[in-house]
C-alpha positions in Angstrom: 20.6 -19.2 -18.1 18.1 -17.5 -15.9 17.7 -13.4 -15.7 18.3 -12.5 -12.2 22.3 -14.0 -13.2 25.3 -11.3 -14.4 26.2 -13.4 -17.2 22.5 -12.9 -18.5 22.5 -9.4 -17.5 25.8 -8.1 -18.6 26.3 -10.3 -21.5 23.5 -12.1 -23.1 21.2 -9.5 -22.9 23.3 -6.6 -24.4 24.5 -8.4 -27.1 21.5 -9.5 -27.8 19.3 -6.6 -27.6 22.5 -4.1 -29.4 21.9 -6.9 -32.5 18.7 -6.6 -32.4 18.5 -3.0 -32.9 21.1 -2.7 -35.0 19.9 -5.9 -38.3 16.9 -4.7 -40.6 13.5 -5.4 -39.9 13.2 -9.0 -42.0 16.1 -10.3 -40.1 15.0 -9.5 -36.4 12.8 -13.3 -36.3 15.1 -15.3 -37.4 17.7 -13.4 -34.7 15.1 -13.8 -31.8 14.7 -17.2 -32.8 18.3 -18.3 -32.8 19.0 -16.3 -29.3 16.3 -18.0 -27.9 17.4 -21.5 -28.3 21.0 -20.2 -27.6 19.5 -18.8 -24.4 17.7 -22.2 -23.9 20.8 -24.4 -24.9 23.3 -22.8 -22.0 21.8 -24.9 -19.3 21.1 -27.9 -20.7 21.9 -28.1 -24.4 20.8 -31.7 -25.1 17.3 -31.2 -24.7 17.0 -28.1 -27.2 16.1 -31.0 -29.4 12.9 -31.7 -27.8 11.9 -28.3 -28.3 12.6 -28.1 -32.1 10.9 -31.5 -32.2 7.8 -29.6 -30.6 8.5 -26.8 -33.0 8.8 -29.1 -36.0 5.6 -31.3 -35.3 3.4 -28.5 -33.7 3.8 -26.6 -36.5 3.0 -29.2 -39.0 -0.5 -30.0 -36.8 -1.4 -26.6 -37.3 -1.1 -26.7 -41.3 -3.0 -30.3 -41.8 -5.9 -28.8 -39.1 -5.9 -26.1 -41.6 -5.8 -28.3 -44.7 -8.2 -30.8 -43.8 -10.8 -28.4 -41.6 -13.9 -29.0 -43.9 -13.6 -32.2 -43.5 -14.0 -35.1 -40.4 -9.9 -35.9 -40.8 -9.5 -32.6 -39.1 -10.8 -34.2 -35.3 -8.2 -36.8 -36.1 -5.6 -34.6 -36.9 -6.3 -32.7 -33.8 -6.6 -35.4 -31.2 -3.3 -36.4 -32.3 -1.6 -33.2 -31.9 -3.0 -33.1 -28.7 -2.1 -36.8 -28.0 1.1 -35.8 -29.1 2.0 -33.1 -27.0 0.8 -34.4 -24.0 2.4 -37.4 -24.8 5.5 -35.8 -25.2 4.8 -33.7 -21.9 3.9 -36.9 -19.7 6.8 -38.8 -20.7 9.5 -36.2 -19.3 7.4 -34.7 -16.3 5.4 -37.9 -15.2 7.1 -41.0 -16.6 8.7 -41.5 -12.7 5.7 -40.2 -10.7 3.4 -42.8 -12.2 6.3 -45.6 -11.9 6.5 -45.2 -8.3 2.6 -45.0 -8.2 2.4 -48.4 -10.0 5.3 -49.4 -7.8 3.3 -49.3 -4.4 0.5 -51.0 -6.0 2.6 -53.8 -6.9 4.4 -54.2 -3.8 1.0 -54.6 -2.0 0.0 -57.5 -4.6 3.4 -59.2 -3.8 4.4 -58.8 -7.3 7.4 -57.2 -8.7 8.3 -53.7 -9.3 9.3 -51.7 -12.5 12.5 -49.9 -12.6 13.0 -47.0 -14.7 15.9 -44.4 -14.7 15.7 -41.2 -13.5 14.1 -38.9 -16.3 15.5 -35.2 -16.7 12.7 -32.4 -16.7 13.6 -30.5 -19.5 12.6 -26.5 -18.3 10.2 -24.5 -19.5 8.6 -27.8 -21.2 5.1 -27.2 -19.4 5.0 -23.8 -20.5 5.8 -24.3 -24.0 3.5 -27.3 -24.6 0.6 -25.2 -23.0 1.8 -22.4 -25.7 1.5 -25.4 -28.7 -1.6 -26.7 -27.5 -3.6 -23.4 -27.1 -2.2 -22.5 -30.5 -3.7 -25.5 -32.5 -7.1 -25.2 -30.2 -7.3 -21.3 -31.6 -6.4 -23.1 -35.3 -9.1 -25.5 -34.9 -11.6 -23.1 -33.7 -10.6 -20.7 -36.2 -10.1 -17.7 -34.0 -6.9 -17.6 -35.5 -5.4 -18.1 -39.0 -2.8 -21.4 -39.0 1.0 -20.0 -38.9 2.6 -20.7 -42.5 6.1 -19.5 -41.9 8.0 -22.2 -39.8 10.3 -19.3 -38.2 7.9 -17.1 -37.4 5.9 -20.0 -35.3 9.4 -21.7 -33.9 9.5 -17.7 -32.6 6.5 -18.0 -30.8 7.0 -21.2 -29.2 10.5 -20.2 -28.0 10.9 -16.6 -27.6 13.7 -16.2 -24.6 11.3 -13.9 -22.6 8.4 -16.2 -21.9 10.2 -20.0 -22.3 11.6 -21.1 -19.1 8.6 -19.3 -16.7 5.7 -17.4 -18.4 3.8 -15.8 -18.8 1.5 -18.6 -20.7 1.5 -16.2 -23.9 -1.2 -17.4 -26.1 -1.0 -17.2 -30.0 -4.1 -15.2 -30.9 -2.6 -12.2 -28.6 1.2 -11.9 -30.3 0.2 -13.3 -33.6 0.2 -9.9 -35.2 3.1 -8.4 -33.3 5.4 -11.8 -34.6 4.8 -10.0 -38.0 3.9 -6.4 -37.0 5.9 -4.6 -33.8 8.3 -1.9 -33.8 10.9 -1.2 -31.0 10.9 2.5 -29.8 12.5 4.6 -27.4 9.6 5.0 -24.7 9.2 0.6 -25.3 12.8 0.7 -24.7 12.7 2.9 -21.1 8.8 1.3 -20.1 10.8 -2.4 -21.0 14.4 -1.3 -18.6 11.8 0.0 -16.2 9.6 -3.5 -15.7 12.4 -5.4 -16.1 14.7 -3.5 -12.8 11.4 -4.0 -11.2 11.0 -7.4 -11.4 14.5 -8.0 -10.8 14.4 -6.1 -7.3 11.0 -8.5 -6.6 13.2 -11.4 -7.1 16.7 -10.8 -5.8 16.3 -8.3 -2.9 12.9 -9.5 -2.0 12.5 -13.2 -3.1 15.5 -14.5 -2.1 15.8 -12.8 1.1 12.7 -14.5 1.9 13.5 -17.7 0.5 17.0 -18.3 2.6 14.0 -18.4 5.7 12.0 -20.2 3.8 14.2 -22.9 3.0 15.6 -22.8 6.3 12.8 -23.3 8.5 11.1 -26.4 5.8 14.4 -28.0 6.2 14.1 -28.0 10.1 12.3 -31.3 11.7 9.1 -31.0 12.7 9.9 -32.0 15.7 12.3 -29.3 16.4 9.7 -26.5 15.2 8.0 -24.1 17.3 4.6 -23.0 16.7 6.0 -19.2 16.0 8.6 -20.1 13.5 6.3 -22.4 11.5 4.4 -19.7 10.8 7.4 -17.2 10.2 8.5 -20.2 7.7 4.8 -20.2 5.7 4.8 -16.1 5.6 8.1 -16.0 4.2 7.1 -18.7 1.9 4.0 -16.8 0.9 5.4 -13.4 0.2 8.6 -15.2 -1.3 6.8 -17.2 -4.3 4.3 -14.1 -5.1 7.6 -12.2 -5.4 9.5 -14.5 -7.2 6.8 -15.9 -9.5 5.6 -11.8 -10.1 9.3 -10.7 -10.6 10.0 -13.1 -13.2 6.8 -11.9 -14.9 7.6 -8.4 -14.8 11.2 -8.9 -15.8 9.3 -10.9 -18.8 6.9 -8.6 -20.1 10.0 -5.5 -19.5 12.0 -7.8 -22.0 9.0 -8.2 -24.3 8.5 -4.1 -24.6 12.6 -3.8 -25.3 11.7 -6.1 -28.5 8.6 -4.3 -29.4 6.1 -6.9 -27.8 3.2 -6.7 -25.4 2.5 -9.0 -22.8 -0.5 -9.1 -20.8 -0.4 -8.6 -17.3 0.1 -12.3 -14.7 -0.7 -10.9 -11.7 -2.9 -8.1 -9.8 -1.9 -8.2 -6.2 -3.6 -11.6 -5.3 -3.4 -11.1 -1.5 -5.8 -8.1 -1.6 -8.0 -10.8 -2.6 -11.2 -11.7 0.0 -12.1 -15.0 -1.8 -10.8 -18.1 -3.2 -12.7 -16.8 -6.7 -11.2 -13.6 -6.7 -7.7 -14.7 -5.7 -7.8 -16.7 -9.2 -8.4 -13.9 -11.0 -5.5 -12.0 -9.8 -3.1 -14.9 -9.2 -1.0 -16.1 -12.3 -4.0 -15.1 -14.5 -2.7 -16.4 -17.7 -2.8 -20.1 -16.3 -6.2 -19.6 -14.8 -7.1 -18.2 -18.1 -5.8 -21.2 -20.4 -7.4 -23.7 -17.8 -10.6 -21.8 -18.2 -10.7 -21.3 -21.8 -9.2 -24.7 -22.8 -10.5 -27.1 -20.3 -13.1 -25.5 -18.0 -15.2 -24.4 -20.8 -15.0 -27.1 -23.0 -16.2 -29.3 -19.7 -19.0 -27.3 -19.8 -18.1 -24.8 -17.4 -20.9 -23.4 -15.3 -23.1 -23.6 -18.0 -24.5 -27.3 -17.0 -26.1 -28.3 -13.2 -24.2 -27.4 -10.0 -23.4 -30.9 -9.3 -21.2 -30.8 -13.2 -20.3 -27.5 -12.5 -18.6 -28.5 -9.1 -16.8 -31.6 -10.9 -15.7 -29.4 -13.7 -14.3 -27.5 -11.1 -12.3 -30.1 -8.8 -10.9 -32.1 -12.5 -9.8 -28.3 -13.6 -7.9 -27.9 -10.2 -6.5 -31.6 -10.0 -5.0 -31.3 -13.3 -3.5 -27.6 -12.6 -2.1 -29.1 -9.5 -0.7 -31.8 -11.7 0.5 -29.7 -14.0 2.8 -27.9 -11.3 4.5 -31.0 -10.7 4.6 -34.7 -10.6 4.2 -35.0 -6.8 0.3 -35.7 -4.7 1.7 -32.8 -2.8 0.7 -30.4 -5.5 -2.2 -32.5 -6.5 -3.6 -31.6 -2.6 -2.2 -28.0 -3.3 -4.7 -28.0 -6.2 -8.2 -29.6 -4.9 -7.6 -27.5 -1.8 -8.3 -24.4 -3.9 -10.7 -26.4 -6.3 -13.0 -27.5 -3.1 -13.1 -23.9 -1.9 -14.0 -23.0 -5.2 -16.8 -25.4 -4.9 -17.8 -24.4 -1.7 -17.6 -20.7 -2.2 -20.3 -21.4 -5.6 -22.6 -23.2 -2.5 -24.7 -20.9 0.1 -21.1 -20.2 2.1 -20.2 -18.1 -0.8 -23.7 -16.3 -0.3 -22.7 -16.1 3.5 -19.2 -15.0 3.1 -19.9 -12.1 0.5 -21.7 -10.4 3.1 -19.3 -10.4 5.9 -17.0 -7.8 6.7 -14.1 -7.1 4.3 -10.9 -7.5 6.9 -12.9 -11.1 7.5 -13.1 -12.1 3.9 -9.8 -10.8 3.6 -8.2 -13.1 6.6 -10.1 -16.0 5.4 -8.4 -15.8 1.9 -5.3 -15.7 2.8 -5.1 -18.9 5.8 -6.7 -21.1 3.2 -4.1 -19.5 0.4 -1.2 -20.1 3.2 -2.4 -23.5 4.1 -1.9 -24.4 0.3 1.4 -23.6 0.1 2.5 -26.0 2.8 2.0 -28.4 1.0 3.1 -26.6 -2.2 6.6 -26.1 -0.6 7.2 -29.1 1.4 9.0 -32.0 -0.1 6.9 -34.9 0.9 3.0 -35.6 2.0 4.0 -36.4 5.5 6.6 -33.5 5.6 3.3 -31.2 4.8 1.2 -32.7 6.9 4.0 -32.4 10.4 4.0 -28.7 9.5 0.7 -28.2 9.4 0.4 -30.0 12.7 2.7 -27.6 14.4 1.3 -24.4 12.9 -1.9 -24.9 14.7 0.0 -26.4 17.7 0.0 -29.9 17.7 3.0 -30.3 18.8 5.4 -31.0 22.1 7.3 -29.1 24.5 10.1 -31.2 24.7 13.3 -30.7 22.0 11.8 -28.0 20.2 15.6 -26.7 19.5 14.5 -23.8 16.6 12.5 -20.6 17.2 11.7 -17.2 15.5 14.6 -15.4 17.6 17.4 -17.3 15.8 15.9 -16.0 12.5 15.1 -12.8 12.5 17.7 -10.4 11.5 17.4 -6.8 10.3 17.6 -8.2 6.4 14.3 -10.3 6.9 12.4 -8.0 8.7 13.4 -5.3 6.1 12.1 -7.9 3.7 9.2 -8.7 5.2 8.1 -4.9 5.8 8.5 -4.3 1.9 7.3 -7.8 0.5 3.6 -7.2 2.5 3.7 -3.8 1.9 4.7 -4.6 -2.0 1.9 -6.8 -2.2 -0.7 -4.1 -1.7 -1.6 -2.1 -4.7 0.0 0.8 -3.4 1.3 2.4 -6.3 -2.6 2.8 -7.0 -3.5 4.2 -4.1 -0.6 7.0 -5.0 -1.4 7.6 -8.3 -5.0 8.6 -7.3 -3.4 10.9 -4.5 -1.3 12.8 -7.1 -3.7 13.0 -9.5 -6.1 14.5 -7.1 -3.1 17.3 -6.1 -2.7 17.6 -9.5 -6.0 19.2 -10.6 -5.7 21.8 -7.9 -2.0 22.4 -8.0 -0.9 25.6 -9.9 1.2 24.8 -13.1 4.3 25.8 -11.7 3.9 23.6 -8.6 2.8 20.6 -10.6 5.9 20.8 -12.7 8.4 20.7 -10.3 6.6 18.2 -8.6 6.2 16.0 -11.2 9.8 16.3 -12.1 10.9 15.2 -8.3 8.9 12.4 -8.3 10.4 11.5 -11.9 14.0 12.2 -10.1 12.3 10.2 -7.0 11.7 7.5 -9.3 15.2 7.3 -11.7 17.1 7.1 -8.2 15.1 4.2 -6.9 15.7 2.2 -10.0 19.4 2.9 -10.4 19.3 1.8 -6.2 17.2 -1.8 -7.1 19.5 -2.4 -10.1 22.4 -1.4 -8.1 21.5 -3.2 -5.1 20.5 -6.8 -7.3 23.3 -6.5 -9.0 26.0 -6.4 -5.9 23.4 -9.0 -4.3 24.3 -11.0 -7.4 27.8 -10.4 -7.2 28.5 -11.5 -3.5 27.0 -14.9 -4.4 23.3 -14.0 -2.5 21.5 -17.4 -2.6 19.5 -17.6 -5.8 17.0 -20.4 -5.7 15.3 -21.2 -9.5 12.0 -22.1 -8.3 10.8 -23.4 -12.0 12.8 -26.3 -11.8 10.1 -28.1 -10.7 8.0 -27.0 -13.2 
């Protein structure tokens, strides 16, 4: 089941949240906890067992770090939690990727080759392990005290909001609200609000995008024209930032309708005029668990530059990795991890002082670039694209160009999406708080009450306009699927 669906949205959710509302406080975990997994169990039921196995031995890690921390059994206990869990993570997410790696390398030794079925990617698995593993590193480190109640931890590993796409919620920031929240009536309106936001970003923006998207990376190279490679990448660019933001937004929106805060997973990364800064703005609770549970521990930038650089590129390789089992997303992640080196050498010192728009332009080819070969299918597939973006390519049988794609729909889409990705709202909310110091208090109510009008009508139009988007059958890609 995924939200931007009418089953989820006109059934699950209602039900759910009316229940919710509706059983006393000491109830409302074990609730969450059993729609979660009822949430998680319509797609693929089977493989709910692998999350209560997670549940079951994640949580029993966390008690025996607890019980044996004054003592050296505790680093043994802890390296098999994490040996565990990446274990368990490797099997279903890499157990194929490495058999065809080992496969080519025995093929050139002449010697046989290992067969092994095709193993399911259970979804949401990389998120949730993440969630387990930061969890018992917070234990160990005592920053936070170990979970005793079994239901209270199974709810943080698989509360519905968060499981199948983030936000990477970490323990020590919910910990008190899995005990401590209340559900009120401005949560309830601030949660509706997020969450009609994020679904707009998604189904009127995302997938508008990603119908071009898909189309043109489906097209051979050799029938692409420079033009609609590029109309192909755009599309691509605007449409995961949308989709990947949307789903965050319709996340945290749920969270606030059950009395939890999330923190924010993205701050407009394509205002961004370096590599640096578009990490702190782009899915910020990832960079933050690479940085606080592997860069940091590597030393971070605390050692020489020469360390510093290979914390760096091992930080990005794995975070590549972790997106999926392919070297296409393993390129994806050194391109940003070599720019992140470079950017720490004299070029950073260079390119902080040239002009803005420059920065700005130079940010966003290298963040383009990387999503070629985030999106294609295959290395040479990546590679063919790139080729005719910058024009390497012939004349002769180019069949496909940007006129046979562009229709009123995409353009409408592409006007909102780069417009959306520019802090706008911002730039507003410092205009009308400006009017409003100056405006007499007659004038500032009735202005405030059209834009609150303004703003109830353009929510009721996004929900009404997903929801008949939904309804007609709209193409509906799940991008975490890969994940």
């Amino acid at each position: 089941m995924v939200f931007s669906s009418l089953i989820f949205l006109f059934l699950y959710l209602p039900i759910v949240l009316l229940i919710y509302l509706l059983i006393r406080r000491k109830y409302r975990n074990v609730f969450l906890v059993g729609a979660s997994l009822f949430f998680y169990a319509w797609g693929e039921w089977e493989y709910v067992l692998i999350m209560l196995l997670s549940i079951m031995m994640n949580f029993t890690f966390g008690r025996l770090i607890d019980r044996y921390r004054a003592q050296k059994l505790s680093r043994l206990v802890m390296g098999s939690a994490i040996g565990f869990n990446l274990l368990l993570l490797g099997f279903f997410k890499y157990s194929n990727f490495l058999v065809d790696n080992l496969n080519v390398l025995l093929k050139a030794l002449g010697s046989g080759v290992i067969t092994l079925p095709k193993v399911h990617l259970p979804i949401g698995i990389s998120f949730f392990t993440f969630h387990c593993i930061s969890y018992l590193v917070d234990v160990y480190r005592q920053v936070v005290k170990v979970q005793k109640k079994l239901m209270d931890f199974a709810l943080y590993v698989s509360l519905f909001p968060q499981l199948v796409a983030g936000p990477i919620i970490r323990y020590h920031d919910i910990a008190d609200q899995i005990t401590y929240r209340s559900t009120t009536v401005d949560g309830l309106v601030l949660g509706i609000r997020r969450f009609v936001i994020g679904l707009g970003k998604k189904v009127l923006i995302a997938n508008t995008l990603a119908t071009t998207a898909d189309q043109v990376f489906s097209i051979p190279s050799a029938s692409l024209s420079t033009g609609l490679a590029w109309l192909g990448i755009i599309c691509y660019t605007l449409q995961i930032y949308f989709d990947f933001s949307g789903y965050s937004d319709m996340a945290i929106g749920l969270g606030r309708m059950f009395g939890f805060h999330f923190l924010e997973n993205f701050d407009y990364p394509y205002i961004a005029k370096s590599i640096r800064e578009f990490w702190r703005r782009w899915h910020i609770s990832l960079s933050n668990w690479f940085r606080d549970y592997l860069y940091i521990p590597l030393g971070g930038n605390r050692t020489s530059s020469f360390r510093t650089y290979n914390n760096l590129l091992v930080v990005f390789f794995l975070c590549g990795l972790w997106h999926g089992a392919k070297w296409n997303f393993v390129i994806w992640g050194m391109i940003h991890g070599l720019f992140l080196v470079l950017e720490r050498t004299r070029f950073g010192e260079w390119l902080d002082k040239r002009w803005a728009p420059v920065r700005h332009f130079y940010t966003l080819i290298i963040v383009s670039t990387g999503w070629v070969f985030f999106r294609s299918e295959t290395l040479a597939g990546a590679t063919d694209f790139l080729k005719v973006m910058i024009g390497f390519t012939k004349s002769e049988g180019i069949r496909h160009s940007v006129s046979m794609y562009m229709n009123n729909e995409l353009m409408a889409a592409l006007v909102i999406g780069i417009a959306g990705s520019m802090p706008l709202k911002s730039m507003l909310m410092r205009s009308y708080e400006r009017f409003a110091r100056y405006a007499s208090g007659d004038v500032h109510a009735t202005f405030e009450f059209g834009v609150r009008a303004l703003t109830a009508a353009g929510l009721t139009f996004v929900l009404f306009a997903s929801v008949v988007s939904l309804a007609n059958g709209t193409y509906n890609p799940f991008i975490y699927f890969r994940f």
